[in-house]
C-alpha positions in Angstrom: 88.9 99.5 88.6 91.1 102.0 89.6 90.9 102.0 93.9 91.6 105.2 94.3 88.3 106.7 92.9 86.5 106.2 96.4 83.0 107.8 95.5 83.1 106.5 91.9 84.0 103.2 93.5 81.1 103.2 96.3 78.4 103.3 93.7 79.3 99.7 92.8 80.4 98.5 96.2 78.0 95.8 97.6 79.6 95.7 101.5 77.3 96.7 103.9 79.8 97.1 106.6 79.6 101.0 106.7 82.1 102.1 109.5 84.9 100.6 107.4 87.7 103.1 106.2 88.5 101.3 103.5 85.2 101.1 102.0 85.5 102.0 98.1 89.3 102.1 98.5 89.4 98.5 96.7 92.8 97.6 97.0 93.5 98.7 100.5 90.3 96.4 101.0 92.0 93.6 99.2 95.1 93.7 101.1 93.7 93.9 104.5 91.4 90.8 103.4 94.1 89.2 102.2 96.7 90.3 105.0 93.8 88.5 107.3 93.4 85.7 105.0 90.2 86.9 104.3 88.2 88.0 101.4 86.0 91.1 100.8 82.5 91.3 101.2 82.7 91.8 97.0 83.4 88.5 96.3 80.2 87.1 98.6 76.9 86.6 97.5 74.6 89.3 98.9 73.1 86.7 101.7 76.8 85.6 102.5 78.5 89.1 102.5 75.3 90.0 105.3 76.7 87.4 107.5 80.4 89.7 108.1 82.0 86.3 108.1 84.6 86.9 105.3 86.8 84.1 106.1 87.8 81.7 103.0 85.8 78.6 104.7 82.4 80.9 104.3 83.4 82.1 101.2 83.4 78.6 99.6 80.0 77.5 101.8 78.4 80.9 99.9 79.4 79.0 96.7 78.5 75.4 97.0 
């Protein structure tokens, strides 16, 4: 995916957390995350990206 196509890129992004600048700007998103060791809302489950938590912890409780 190439992260600098922002509108091409929001049609397939599944975070809901709309004031976000870096929403469809995927690898900004993915170094922030990760600069916060965090992951993005992409990688959750839609019931586990609604919770906001994106810490590693709740990204492995989303998958067990």
């Amino acid at each position: 995916m190439d992260c600098n196509f922002k509108e091409k890129n929001l049609t397939r992004c599944n975070c809901t957390y709309d004031p976000c600048p870096r929403k469809g700007i995927c690898c900004e998103c993915i170094v922030y995350h990760r600069s916060n060791n965090e992951m993005p809302g992409c990688y959750f489950s839609k019931a586990g990206e609604a919770t906001y938590n994106r810490s590693i912890s709740a990204f492995i409780k989303d998958y067990r």
